[in-house]
N, C-alpha and C positions, 0 to 999 in steps of 0.2 A: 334683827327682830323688827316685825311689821308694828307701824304706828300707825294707829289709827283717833284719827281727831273726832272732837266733841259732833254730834251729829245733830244738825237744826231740832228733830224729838228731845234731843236729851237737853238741850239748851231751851227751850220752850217746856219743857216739865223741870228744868230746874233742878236735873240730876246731872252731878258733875262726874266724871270719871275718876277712880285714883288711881288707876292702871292703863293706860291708854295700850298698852302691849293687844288686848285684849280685843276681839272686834264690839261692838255695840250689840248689848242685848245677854252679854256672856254674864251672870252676874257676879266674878272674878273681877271685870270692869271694874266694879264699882265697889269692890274692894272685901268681899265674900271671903271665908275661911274655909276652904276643902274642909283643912285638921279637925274642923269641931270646937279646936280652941276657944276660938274666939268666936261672941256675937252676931252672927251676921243677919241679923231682920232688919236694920237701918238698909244694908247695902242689898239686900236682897229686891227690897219695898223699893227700892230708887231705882231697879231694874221694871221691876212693874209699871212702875209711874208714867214711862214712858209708853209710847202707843210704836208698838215695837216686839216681834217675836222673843221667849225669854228663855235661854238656853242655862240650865243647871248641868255643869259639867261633874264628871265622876268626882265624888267626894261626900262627905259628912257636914249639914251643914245647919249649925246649931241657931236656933228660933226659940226666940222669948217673947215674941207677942205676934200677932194676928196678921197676916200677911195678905192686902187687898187688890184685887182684880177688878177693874173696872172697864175695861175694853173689849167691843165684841175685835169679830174674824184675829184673835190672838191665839197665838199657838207658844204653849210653855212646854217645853221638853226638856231631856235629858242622855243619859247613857244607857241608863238601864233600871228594872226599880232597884235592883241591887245595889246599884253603882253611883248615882246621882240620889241624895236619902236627906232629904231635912225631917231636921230630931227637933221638935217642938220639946220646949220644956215648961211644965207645969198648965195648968190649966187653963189653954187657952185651943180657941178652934185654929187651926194651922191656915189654911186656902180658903179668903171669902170671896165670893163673887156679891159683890156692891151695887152694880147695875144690870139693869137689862140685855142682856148680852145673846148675841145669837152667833155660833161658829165660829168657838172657841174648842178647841185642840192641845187635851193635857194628854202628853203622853212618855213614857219611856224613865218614870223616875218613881220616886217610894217617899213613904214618910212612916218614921220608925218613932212615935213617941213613946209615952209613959201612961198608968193608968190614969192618971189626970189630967192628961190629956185630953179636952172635948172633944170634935168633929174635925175627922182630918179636911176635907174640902165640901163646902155648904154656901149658900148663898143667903143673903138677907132674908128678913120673909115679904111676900109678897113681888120678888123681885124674880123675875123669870128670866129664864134659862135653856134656850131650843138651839136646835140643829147644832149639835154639838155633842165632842167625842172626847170619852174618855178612854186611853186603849194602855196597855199594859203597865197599870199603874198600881204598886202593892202600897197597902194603907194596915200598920200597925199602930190604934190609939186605942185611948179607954173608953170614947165612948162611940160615934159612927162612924165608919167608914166614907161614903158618900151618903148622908141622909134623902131618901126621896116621897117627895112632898106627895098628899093622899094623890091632887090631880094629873102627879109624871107621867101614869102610865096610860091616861086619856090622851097625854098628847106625844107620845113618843111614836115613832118611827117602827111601822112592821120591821119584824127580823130579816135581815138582807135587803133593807130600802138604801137606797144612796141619799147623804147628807144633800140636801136641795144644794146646798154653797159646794159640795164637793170640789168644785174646779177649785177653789180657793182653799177650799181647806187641804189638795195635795200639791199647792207649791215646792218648790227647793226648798230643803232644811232651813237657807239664810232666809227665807223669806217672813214677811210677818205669820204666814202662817205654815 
């Protein structure tokens, strides 16, 4: 089995690994429950933290509090929305975007909460959010899906525009984006 060591990101955000099997970014790495079992928002949040592509692999992956995004050109993906599924429990918004962020890339995974569930993926208010994709991403909560704010659609992208950062945002899978 491939080891893969602490990677300068993760050592300067102060996320340590508990599975080094794992490459950087996977958030197994850092110590994440497919099963649902167990908690995983501590290990999920310390894959974030880092300024670094964030890979949810196929599984169930139970969330009990607010899961923060603060890096632009970051691309978080998955399997599939079937396959890769954080189950938010109880009332909270699942995916916040914290900062200013431009060419950011969620795609290929679900979030399966409960009616108490607030907003699956939202961002602070007043905090903007451009040139960026969200593509096959299934959102079961009780309250929005993706919320968008009165002025999205002043500044959104005609239908078949290319993302300006496009070059960046269709890296290699391993890449931050």
């Amino acid at each position: 089995m491939p080891c893969y060591a602490a990677t300068q990101a993760e050592l300067a955000a102060g996320a340590t690994p508990a599975n080094t099997t794992y490459p950087p970014g996977d958030i197994r790495r850092y110590g994440a429950d497919p099963s649902g079992s167990a908690d995983s928002t501590a290990s999920i949040q310390s894959a974030l933290n880092v300024d670094q592509a964030v890979y949810i692999p196929a599984g169930q992956y139970r969330i009990t509090a607010a899961l923060t995004n603060s890096f632009s050109k970051r691309r978080i993906y998955g399997d599939g929305p079937s396959l890769s599924v954080l189950r938010p429990v109880g009332p909270i918004n699942t995916l916040v975007n914290t900062a200013a962020l431009s060419c950011v890339v969620m795609e290929n995974f679900g979030i399966a909460g409960d009616t108490a569930t607030l907003d699956g993926i939202t961002q602070l208010p007043n905090v903007p959010l451009y040139e960026s994709r969200f593509e096959n991403i299934d959102v079961w909560v009780g309250g929005r899906a993706l919320p968008v704010r009165p002025d999205f659609a002043a500044k959104a992208a005609p239908v078949g525009a290319a993302c300006p950062c496009e070059r960046e945002c269709t890296k290699a899978p391993d890449s931050n984006i």
